[in-house]
C-alpha positions as a Python dict, from the first residue, in 0.01 Angstrom:
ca = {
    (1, 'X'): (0, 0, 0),
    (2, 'X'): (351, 23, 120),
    (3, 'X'): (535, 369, 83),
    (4, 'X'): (742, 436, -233),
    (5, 'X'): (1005, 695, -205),
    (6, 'X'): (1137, 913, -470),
    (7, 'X'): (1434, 767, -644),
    (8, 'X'): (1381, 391, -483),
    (9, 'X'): (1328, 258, -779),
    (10, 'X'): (1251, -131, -801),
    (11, 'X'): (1064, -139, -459),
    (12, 'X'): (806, -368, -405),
    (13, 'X'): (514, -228, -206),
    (14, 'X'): (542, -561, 14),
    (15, 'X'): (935, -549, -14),
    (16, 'X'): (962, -215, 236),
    (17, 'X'): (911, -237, 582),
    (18, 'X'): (718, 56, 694),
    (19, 'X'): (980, 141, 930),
    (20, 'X'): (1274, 101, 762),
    (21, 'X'): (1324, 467, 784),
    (22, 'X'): (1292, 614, 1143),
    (23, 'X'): (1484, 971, 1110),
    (24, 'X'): (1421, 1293, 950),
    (25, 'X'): (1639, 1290, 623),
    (26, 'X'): (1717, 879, 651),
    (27, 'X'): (1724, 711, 271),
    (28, 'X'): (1692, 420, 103),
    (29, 'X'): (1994, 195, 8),
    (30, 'X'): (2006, -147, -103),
    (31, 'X'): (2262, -454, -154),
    (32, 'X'): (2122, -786, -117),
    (33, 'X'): (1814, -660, 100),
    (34, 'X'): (1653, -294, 178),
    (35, 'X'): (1861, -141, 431),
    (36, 'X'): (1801, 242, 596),
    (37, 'X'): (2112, 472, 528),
    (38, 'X'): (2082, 705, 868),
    (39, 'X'): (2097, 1094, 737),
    (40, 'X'): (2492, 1240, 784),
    (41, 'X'): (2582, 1529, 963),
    (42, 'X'): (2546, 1873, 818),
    (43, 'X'): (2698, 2007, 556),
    (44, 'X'): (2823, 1660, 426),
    (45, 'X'): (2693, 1501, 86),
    (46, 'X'): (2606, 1162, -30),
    (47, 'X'): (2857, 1002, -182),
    (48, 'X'): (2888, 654, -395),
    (49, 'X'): (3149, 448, -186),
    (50, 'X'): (3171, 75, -349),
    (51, 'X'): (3345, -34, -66),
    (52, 'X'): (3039, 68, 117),
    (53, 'X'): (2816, -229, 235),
    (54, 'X'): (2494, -4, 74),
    (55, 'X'): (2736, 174, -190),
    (56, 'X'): (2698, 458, -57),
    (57, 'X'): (2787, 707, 262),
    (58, 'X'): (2791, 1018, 397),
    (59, 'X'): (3127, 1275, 318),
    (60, 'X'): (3240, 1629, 392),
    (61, 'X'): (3172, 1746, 18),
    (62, 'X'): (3510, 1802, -160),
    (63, 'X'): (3637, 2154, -250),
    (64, 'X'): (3540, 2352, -542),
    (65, 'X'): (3809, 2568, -701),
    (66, 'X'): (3837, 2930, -543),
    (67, 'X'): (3845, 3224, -780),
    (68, 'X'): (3936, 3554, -678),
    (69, 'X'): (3940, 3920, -915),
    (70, 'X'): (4134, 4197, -878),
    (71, 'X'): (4070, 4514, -1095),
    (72, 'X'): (4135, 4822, -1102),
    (73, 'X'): (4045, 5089, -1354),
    (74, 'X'): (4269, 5381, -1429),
    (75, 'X'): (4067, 5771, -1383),
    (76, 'X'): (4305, 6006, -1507),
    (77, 'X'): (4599, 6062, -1736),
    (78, 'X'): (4901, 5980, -1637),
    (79, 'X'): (5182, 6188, -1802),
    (80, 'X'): (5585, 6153, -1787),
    (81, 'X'): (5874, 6270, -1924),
    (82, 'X'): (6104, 5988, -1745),
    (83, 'X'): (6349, 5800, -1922),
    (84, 'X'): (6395, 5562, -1626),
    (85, 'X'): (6084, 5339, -1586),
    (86, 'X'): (5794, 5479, -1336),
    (87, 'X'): (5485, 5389, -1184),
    (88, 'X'): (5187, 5458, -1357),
    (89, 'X'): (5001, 5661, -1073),
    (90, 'X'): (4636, 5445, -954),
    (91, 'X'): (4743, 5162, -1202),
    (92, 'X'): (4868, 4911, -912),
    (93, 'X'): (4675, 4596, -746),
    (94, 'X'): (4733, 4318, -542),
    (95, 'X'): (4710, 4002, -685),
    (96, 'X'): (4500, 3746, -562),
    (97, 'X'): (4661, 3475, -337),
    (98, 'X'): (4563, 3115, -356),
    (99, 'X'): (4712, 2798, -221),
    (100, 'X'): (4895, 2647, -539),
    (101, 'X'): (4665, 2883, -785),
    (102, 'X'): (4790, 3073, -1123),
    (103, 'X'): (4687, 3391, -1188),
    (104, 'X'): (4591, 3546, -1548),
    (105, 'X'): (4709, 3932, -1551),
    (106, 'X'): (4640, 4176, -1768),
    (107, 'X'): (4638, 4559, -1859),
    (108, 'X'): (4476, 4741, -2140),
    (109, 'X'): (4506, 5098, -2193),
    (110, 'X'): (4545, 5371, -2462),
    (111, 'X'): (4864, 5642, -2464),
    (112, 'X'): (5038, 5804, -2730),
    (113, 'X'): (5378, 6077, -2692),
    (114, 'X'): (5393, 6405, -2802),
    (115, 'X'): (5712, 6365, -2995),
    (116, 'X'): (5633, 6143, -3372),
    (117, 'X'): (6009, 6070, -3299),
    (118, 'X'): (6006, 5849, -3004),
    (119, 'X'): (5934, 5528, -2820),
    (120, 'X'): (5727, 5463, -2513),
    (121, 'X'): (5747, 5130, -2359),
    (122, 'X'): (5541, 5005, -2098),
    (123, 'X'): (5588, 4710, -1832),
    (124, 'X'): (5345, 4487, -1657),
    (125, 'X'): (5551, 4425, -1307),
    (126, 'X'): (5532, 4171, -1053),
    (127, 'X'): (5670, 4265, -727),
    (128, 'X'): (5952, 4436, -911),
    (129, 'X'): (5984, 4191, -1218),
    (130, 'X'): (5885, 4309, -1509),
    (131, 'X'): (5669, 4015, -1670),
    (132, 'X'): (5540, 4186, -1969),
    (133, 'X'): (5671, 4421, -2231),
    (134, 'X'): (5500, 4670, -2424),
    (135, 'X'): (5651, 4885, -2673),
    (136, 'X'): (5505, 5237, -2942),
    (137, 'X'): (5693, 5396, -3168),
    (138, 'X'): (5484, 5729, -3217),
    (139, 'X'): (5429, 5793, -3608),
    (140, 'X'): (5193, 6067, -3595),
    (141, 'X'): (5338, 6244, -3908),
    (142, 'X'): (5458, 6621, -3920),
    (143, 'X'): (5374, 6736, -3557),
    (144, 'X'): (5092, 6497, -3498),
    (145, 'X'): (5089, 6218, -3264),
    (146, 'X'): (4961, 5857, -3318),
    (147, 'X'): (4689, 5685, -3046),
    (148, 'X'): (4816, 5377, -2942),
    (149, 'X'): (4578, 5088, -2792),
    (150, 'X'): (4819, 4871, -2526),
    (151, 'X'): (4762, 4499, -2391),
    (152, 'X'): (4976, 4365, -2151),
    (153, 'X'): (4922, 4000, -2064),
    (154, 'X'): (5091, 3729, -1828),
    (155, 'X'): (5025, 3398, -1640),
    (156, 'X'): (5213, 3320, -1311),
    (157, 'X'): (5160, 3194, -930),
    (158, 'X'): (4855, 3381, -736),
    (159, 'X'): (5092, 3453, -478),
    (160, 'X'): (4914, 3797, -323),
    (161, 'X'): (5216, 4031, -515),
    (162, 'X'): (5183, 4361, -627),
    (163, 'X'): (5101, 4392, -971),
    (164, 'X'): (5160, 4725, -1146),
    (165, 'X'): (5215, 4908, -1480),
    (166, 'X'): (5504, 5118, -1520),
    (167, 'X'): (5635, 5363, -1821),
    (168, 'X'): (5935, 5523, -1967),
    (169, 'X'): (5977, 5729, -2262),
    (170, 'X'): (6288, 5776, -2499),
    (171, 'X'): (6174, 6151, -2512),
    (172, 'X'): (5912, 6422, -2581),
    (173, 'X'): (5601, 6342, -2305),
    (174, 'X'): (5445, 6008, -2294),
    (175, 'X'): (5074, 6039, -2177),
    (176, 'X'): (4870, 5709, -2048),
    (177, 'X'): (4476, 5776, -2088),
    (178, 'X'): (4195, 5767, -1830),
    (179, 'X'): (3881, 5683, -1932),
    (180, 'X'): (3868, 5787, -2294),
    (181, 'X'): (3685, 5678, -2663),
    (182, 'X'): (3976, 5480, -2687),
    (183, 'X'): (3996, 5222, -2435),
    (184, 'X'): (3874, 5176, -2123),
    (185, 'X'): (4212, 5134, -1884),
    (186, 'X'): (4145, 4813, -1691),
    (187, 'X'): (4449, 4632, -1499),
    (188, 'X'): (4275, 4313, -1348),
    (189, 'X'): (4430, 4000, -1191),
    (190, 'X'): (4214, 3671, -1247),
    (191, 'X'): (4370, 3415, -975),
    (192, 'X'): (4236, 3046, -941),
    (193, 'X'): (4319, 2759, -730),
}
């Protein structure tokens, strides 16, 4: 009985030559008659090819999308009094950078201000642009202070910038939380091309 190979379906056990395929990793291909297609080089893929005489060759296997993360988690509080914006101390990461990619940024934290009377706002900034706006008005009641969960979100070019979260405060102290039953802090950069 002639050999049947996986896949070669439709061969005749008298329609195969018995050496039709001479190398390790040849394979069947067919148009009007059985024909050997010789094994490619490594690292390539079989690929259908109609203006192939079998249909089919041998290709460098085409690119996949490249992800990248960057993520950083804030550890401690972070307190100011500024009314000018500032860097949020270990709350800054490069952002991935990828050949025609976008990235998706964002930050999530908790803060709150020790003054009911006034506003904290907070800024997602690329590479000195701020992309993303966050904004509490503290209403904590007589002498209290209100918790306030913060997401900051953007999509732009995954262009390796920094990417940081800054604060101001229109008075009193504005405190951004470390790890806390709040929310975990969590500034990550998602970047795909």
């Amino acid at each position: 009985m002639g050999k049947k190979l996986i896949g070669s379906v439709g061969l005749t056990d008298t329609g195969v030559p018995d050496d039709l395929l001479t190398t390790k990793g040849d394979t069947h291909g067919f148009s009007s008659t059985n024909a050997r297609i010789p094994i490619g080089d490594n690292d390539q893929v079989l690929t259908a090819d109609s203006s192939e005489a079998l249909g089919l060759k041998w290709a460098t296997a085409g690119g996949g999308a490249t992800v990248e993360i960057a993520e950083r988690s804030q550890t401690g509080s972070f307190t100011t009094t500024s009314t000018s914006a500032v860097d949020v101390t270990s709350f800054t990461i490069t952002k991935p950078d990828i050949t025609d990619g976008k990235c998706f940024s964002y930050a999530t934290f908790a803060a709150y201000n020790d003054d009911n009377s006034t506003t904290n706002t907070y800024f997602l900034d690329d590479n000195g642009s701020d992309v993303a706006v966050g904004m509490t008005q503290e209403d904590g009641g007589s002498g209290g202070y209100a918790n306030n969960n913060i997401s900051l979100v953007d999509l732009s070019v995954a262009d390796g910038n920094t990417l940081k979260i800054q604060m101001l405060v229109s008075g009193g102290t504005g405190v951004c939380y470390g790890n806390n039953t709040y929310t975990v802090p969590k500034l990550v950069a998602f970047g795909v091309g």
